[in-house]
N, CA, C and O of each residue as an XYZ file, in Angstrom:
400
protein
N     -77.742     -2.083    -70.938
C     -77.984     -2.965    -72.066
C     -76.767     -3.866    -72.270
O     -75.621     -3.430    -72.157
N     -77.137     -5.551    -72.674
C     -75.927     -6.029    -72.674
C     -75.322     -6.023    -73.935
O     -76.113     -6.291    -74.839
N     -74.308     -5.829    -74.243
C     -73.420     -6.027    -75.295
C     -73.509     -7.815    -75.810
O     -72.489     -8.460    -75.568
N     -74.656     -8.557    -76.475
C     -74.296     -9.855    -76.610
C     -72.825    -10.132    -77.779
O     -71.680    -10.576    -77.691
N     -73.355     -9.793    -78.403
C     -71.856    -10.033    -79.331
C     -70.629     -9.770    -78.920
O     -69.763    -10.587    -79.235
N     -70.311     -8.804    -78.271
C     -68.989     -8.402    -77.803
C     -68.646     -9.489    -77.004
O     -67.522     -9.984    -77.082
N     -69.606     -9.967    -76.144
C     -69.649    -10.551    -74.747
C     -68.820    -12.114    -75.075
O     -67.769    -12.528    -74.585
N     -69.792    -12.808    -76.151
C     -69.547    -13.786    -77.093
C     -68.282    -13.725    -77.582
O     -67.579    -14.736    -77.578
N     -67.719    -12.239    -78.183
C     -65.989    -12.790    -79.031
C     -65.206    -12.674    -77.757
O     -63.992    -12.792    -77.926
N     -65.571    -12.487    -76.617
C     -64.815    -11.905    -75.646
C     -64.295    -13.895    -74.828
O     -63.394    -14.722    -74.685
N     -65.795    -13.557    -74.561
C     -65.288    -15.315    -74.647
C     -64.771    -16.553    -75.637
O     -64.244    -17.542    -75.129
N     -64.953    -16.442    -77.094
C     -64.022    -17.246    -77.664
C     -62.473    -16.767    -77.758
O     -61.541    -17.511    -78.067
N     -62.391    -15.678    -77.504
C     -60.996    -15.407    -77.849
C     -60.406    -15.772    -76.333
O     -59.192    -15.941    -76.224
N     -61.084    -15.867    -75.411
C     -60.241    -16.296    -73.500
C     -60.670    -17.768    -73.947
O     -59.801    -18.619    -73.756
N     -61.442    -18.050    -74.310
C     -61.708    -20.074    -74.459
C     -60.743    -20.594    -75.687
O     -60.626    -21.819    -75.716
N     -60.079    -19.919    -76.637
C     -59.668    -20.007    -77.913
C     -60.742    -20.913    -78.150
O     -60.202    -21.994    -77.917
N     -61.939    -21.158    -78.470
C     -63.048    -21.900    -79.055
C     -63.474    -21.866    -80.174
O     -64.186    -20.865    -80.109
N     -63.562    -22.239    -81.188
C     -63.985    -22.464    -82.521
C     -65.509    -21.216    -82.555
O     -66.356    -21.233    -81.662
N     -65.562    -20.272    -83.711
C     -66.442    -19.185    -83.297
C     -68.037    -19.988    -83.871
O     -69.095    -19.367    -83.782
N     -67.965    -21.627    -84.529
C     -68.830    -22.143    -85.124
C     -69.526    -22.913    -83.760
O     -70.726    -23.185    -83.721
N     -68.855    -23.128    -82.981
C     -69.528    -24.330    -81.683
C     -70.508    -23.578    -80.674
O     -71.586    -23.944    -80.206
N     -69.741    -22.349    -80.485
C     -70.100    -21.532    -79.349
C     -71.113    -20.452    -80.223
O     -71.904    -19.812    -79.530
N     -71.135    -20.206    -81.757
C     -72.520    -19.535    -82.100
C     -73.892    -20.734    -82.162
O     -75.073    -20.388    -82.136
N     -73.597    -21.622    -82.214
C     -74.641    -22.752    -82.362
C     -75.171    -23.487    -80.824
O     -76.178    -24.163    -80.616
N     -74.213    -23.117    -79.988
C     -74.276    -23.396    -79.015
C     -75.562    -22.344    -78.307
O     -76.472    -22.854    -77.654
N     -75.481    -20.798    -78.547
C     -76.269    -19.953    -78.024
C     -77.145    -19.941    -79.018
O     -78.185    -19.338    -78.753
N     -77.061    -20.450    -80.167
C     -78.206    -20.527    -81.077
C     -78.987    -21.791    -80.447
O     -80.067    -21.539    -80.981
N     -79.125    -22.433    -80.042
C     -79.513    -23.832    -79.400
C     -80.689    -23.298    -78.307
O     -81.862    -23.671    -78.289
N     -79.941    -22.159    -77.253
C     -80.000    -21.993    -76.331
C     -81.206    -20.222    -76.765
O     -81.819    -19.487    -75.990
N     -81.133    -20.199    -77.516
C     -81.866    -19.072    -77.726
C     -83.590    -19.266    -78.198
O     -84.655    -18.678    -78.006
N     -82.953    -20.791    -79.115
C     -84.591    -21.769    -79.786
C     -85.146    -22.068    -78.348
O     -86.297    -21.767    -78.030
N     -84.064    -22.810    -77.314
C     -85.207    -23.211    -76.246
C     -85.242    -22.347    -75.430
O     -85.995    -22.516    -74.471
N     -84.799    -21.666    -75.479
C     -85.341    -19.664    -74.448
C     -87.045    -19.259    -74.858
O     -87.946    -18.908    -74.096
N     -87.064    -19.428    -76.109
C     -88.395    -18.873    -76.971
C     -89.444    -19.783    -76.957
O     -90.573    -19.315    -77.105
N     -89.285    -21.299    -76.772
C     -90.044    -21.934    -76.803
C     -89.997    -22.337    -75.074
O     -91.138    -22.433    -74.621
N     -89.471    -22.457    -74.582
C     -89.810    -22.439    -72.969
C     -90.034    -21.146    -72.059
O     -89.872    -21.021    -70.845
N     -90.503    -20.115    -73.126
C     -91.292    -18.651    -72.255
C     -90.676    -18.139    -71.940
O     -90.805    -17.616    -70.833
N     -89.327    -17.905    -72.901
C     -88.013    -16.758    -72.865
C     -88.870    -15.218    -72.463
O     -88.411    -14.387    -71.680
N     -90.363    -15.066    -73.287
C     -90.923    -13.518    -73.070
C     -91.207    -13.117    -71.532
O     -91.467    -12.012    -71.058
N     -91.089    -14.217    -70.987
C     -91.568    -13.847    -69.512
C     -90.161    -13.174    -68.600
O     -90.187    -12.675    -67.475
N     -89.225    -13.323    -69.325
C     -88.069    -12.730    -68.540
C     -87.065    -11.898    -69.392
O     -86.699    -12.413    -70.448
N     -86.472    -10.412    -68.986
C     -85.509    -10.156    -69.767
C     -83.920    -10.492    -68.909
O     -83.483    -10.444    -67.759
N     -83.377    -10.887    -70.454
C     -81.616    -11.343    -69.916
C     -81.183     -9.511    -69.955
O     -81.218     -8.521    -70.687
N     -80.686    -10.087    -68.275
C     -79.519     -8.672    -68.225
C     -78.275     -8.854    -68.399
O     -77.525     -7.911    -68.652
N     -77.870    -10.074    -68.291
C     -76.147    -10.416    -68.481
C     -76.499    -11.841    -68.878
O     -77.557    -12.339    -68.494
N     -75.577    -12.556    -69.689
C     -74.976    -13.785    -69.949
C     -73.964    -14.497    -70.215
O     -73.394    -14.368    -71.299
N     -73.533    -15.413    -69.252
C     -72.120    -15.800    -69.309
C     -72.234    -17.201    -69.865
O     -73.308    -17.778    -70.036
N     -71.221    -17.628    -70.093
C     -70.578    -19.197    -70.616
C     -69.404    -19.516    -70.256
O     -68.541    -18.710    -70.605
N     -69.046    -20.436    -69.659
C     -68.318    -21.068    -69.145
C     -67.923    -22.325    -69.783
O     -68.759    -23.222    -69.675
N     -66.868    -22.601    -70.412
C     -66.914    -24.000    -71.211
C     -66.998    -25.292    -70.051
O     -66.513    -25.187    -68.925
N     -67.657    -26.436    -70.520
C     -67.593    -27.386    -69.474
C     -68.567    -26.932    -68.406
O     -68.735    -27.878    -67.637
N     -69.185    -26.013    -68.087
C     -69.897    -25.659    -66.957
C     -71.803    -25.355    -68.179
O     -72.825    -26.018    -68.352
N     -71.598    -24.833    -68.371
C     -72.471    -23.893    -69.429
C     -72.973    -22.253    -69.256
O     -72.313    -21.222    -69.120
N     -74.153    -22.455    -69.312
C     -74.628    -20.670    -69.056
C     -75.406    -20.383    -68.131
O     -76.277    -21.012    -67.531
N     -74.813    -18.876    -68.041
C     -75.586    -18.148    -66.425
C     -75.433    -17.124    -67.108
O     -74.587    -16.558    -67.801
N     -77.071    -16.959    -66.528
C     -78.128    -15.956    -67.232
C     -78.243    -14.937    -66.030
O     -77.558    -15.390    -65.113
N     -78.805    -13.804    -65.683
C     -78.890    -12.877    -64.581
C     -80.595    -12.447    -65.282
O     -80.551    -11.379    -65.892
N     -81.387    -12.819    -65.275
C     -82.702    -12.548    -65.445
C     -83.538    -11.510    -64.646
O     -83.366    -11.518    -63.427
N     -84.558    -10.475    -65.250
C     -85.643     -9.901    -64.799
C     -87.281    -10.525    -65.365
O     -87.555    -10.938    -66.492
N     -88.059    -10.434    -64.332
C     -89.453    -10.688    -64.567
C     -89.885    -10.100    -63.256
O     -89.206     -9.733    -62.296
N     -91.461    -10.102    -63.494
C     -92.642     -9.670    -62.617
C     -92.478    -10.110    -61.514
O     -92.306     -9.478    -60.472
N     -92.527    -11.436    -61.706
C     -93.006    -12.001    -60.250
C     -91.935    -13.540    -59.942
O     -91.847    -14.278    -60.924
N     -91.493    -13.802    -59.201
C     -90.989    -14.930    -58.918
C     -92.118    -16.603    -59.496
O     -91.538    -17.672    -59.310
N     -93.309    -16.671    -60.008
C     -93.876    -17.083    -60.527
C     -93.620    -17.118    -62.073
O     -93.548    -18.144    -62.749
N     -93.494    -15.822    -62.525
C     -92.804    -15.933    -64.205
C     -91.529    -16.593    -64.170
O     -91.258    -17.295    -65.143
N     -90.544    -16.488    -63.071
C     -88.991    -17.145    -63.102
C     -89.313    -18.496    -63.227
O     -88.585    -19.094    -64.019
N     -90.119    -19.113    -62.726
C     -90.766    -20.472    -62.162
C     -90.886    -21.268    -63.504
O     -90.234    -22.227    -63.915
N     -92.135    -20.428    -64.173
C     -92.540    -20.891    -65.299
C     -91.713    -20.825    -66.204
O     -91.692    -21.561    -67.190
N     -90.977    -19.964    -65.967
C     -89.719    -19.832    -67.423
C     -88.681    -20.878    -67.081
O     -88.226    -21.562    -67.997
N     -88.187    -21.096    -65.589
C     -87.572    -22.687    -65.302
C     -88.103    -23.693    -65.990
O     -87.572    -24.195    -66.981
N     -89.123    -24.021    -65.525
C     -90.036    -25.226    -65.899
C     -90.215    -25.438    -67.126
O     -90.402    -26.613    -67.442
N     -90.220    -24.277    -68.330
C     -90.310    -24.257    -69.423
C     -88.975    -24.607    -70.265
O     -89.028    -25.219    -71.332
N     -88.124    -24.290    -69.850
C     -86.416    -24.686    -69.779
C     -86.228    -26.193    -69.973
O     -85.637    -26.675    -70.940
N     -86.776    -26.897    -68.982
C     -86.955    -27.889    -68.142
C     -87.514    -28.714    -69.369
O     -86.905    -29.588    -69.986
N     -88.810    -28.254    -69.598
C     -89.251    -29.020    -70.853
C     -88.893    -29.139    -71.857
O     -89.505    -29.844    -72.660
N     -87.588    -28.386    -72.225
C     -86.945    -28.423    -73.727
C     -85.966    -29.601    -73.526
O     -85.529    -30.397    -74.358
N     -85.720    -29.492    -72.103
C     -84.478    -30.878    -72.318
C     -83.125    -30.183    -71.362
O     -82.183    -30.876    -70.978
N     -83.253    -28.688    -71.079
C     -82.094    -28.424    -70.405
C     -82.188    -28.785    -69.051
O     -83.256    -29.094    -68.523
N     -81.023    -28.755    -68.426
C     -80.930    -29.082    -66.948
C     -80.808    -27.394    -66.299
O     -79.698    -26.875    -66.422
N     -81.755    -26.679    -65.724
C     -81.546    -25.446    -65.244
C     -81.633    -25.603    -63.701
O     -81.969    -26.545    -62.983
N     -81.270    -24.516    -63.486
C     -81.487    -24.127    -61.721
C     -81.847    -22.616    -61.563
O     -81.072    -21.876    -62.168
N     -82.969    -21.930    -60.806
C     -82.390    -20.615    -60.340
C     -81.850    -20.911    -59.487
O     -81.669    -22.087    -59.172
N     -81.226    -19.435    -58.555
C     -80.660    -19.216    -57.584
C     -80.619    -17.391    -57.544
O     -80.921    -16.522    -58.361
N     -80.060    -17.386    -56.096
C     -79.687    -15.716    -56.242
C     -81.069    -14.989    -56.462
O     -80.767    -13.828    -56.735
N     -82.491    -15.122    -56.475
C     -83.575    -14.136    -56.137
C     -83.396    -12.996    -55.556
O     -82.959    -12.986    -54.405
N     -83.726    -11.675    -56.295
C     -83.980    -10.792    -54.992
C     -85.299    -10.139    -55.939
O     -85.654    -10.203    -57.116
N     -85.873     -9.354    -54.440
C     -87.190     -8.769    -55.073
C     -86.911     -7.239    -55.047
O     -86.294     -6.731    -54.111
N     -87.428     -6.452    -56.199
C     -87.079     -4.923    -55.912
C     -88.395     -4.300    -57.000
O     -89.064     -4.940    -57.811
N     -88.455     -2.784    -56.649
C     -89.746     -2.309    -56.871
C     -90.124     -2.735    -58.727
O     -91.266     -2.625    -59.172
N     -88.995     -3.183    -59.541
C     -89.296     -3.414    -60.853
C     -89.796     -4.845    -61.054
O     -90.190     -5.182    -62.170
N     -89.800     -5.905    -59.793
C     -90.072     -7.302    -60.310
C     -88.983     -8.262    -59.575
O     -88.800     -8.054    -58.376
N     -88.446     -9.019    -60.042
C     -87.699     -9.909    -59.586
C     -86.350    -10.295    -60.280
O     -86.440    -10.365    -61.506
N     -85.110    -10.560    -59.744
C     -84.286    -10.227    -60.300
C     -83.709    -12.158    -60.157
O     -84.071    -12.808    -59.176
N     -82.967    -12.702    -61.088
C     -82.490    -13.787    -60.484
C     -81.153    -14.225    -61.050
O     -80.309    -13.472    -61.534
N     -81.041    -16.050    -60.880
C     -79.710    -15.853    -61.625
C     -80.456    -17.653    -61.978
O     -81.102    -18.394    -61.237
N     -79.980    -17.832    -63.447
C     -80.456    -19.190    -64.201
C     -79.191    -19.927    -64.245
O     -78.805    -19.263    -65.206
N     -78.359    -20.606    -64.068
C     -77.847    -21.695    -64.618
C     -78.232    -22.860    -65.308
O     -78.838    -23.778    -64.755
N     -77.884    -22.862    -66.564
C     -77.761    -23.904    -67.333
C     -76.868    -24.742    -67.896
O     -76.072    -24.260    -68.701
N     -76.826    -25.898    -67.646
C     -75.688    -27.037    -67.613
C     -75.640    -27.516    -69.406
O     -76.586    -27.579    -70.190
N     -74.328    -27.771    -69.623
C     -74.217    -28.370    -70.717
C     -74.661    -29.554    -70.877
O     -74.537    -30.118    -71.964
């Protein structure tokens, strides 16, 4: 299970980042998770990178739910990519980048 909060002060305190930019920032990112078919995938890890943005390590069913949950991304306005697929007996495992 991931620790999100920890994960979050862990990175403003290595970014020294204002704790108001970077909660609004994953608040941003959480509205268009839900509305571009966030249910079709669970986050196993999430990183942020200032200047780069976020990488997600995702599970779903089928490489078809990753697809649609891209594409759905896609339609909110973010710039995503997968990468890193692998398939194993629980579904599909991947990795999302999303650009600031």
């Amino acid at each position: 299970m991931v620790d999100l909060g920890r994960q979050v002060q862990a990175r403003l305190v290595a970014a020294q980042r204002p704790a108001q930019g970077l909660a609004n920032g994953l608040e941003s990112l959480a509205n268009s998770w839900s509305a571009g078919g966030g249910s079709l995938a669970r986050v196993q890890r999430l990183d942020y990178q200032a200047g780069e943005g976020w990488t997600l390590r995702v599970e779903a069913g089928s490489f078809a739910d990753i697809e649609r949950l891209r594409e759905g991304l896609a339609s909110q306005g973010l710039e995503v990519q997968a990468d890193s697929s692998v398939r194993s007996a629980q579904g599909v495992s991947t990795r999302l980048r999303i650009a600031e």
